[in-house]
N, C-alpha and C positions, 0 to 999 in steps of 0.2 A: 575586568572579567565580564563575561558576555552574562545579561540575567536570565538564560534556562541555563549556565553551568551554576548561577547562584541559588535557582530555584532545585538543581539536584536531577535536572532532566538531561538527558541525550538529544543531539541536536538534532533526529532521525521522531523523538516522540515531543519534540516540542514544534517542529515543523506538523506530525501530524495532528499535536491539537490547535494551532494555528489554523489550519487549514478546518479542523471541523469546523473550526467557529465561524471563520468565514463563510463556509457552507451556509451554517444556520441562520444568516443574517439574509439571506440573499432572498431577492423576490420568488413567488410560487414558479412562474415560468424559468427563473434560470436558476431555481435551488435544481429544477429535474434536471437541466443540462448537465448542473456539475456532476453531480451525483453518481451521472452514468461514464464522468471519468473517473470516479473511483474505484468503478469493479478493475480489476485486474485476473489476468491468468496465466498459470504457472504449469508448464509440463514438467514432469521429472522421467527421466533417463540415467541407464543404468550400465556405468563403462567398467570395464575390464578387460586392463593389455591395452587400453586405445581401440576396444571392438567394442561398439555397442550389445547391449545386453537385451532381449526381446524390445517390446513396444514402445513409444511415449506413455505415462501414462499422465493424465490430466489430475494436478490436485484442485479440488475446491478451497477458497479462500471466501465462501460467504461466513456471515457474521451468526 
């Protein structure tokens, strides 16, 4: 058995604290690299019948 299914975690939140940690380890110059591949953006849309429903609308995913 894989040890985040022993520690009780999803492979989706053991991959994400993997990943902080590595982040925090990293030197000043490439902690800002990674950093700024962690923002992400997310539109959501709104269907019915298969016809879109007004606009995209952008959500926020800051912390």
């Amino acid at each position: 058995m894989s040890a985040w299914r022993k520690a009780g975690f999803s492979f989706n939140k053991y991959v994400a604290i993997s990943s902080q940690t590595l982040r925090s380890v990293l030197k000043e110059d490439l902690k800002v690299v990674a950093e700024k591949r962690n923002d992400a953006e997310v539109r959501f849309v709104k269907f019915n019948a298969g016809e879109q429903q007004g606009e995209p609308t952008l959500l926020s995913l800051s912390k």
